[in-house]
C-alpha positions in Angstrom: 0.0 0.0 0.0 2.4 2.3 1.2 4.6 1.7 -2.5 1.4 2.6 -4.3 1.1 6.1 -2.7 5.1 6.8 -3.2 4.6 5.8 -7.1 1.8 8.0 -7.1 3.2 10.6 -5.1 6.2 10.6 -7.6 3.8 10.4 -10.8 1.8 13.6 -9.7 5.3 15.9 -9.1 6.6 14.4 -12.5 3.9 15.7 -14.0 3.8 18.9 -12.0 7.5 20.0 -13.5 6.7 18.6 -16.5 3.9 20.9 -17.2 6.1 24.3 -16.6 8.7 25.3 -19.6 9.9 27.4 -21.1 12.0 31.2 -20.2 8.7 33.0 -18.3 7.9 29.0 -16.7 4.5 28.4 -17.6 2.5 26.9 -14.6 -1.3 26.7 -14.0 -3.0 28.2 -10.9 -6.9 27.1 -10.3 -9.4 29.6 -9.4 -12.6 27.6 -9.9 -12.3 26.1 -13.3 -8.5 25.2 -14.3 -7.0 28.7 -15.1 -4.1 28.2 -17.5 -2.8 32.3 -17.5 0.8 32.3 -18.5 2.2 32.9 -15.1 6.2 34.9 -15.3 8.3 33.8 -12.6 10.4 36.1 -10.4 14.0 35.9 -12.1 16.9 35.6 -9.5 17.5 39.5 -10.2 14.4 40.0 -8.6 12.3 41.2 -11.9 10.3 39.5 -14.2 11.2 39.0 -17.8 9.5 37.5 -20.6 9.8 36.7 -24.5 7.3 37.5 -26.5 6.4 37.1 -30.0 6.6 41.1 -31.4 5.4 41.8 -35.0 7.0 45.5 -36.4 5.4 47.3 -39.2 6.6 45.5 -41.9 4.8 42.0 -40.6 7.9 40.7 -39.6 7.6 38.7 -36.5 10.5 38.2 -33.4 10.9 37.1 -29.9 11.9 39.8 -28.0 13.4 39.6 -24.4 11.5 41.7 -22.2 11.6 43.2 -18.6 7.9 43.5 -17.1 7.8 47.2 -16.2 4.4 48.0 -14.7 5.7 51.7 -14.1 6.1 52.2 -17.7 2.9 53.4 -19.4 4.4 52.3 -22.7 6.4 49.1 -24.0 9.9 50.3 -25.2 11.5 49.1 -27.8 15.7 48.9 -27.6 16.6 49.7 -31.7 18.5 46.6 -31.9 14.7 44.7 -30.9 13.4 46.8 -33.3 15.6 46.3 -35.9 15.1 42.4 -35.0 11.7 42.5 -35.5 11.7 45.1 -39.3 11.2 48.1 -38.0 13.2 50.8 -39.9 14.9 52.6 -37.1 16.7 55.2 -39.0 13.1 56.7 -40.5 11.7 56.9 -37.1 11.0 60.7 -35.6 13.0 60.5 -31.9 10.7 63.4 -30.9 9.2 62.2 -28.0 11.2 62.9 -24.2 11.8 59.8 -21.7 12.9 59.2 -18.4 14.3 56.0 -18.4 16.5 53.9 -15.5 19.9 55.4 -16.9 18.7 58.9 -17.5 16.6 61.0 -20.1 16.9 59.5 -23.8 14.7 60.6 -26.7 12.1 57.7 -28.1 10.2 57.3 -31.5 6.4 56.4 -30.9 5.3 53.4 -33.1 2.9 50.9 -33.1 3.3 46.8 -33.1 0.7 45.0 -34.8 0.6 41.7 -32.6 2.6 41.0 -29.2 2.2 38.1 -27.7 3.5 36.7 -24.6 2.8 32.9 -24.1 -0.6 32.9 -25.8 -1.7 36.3 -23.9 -2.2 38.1 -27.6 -3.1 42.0 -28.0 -3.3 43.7 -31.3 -1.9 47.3 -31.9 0.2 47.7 -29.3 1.3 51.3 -29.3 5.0 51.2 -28.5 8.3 53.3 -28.4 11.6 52.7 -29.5 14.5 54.1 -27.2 17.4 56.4 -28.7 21.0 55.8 -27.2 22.2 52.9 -25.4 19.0 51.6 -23.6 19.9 48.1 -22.3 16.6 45.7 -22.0 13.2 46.7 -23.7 10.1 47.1 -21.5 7.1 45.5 -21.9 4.9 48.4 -20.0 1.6 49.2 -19.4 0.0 49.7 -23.1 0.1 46.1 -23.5 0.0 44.8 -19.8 -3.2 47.5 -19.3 -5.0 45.8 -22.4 -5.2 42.3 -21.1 -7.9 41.4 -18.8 -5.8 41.8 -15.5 -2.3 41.0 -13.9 -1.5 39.6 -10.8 1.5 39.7 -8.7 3.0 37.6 -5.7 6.1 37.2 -4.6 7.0 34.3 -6.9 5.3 34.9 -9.9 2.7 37.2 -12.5 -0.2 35.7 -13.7 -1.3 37.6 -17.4 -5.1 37.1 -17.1 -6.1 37.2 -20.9 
């Protein structure tokens, strides 16, 4: 008896690591009917980063490494992401003043067509990409504000659709 609860036991947590993957480690939470949100875990730096799929203007389509910046109204583009992803960076307008983490910069305003982050999809995501030397792109508020809601604990960020 007590063999046929270990296998089980085992069987259940196989399965349990099994079902997370990937960079932002998909897991499911339950909330009533199984809830399967892509959930970000906390990186060991402390923030939360995630790759999504990013379509520029020209239709072409990228994963782009993102830190989740809930204090950025806006999802920031670095102009090598940009670039990545077919956006003409040397026709943009870098009109528009920013206050970023290393200082004031000057950003372009454009907007994405599709980003996608684990199957949590929003469509004309209106976006900036960062003059000088920004380091990491953002993925900020005017495509976290469009899904349904997030949710944030100490481990993890749950991207309610």
């Amino acid at each position: 008896m007590i063999i046929k609860q270990i296998a089980v036991l085992a069987v259940a947590t196989l399965s349990a690591l099994g079902a997370g993957g990937g960079v932002i480690g998909l897991a499911h939470v339950r909330s009533g009917p199984v809830d399967r949100s892509p959930v970000l875990i906390r990186a060991a730096d402390g923030h939360f980063w995630a790759d999504a799929i990013v379509e520029g203007a020209s239709g072409r389509r990228g994963v782009v490494h993102f830190l989740v910046d809930t204090g950025s109204s806006s999802v920031a583009l670095t102009v090598e992401d940009a670039r990545r992803v077919g956006i003409d960076t040397t026709s943009l307008h870098y009109s528009r003043p920013v206050f970023t983490a290393q200082g004031r910069a000057h950003a372009a305003p454009v907007t994405l067509p599709h980003v996608e982050v684990a199957g949590a999809s929003v469509e004309g995501v209106k976006a900036l990409v960062l003059g000088g030397d920004s380091r990491s792109s953002l993925l900020g508020m005017s495509y976290l504000g469009r899904l349904s809601r997030i949710e944030a604990t100490p481990t993890g960020m749950t991207l309610h659709r």
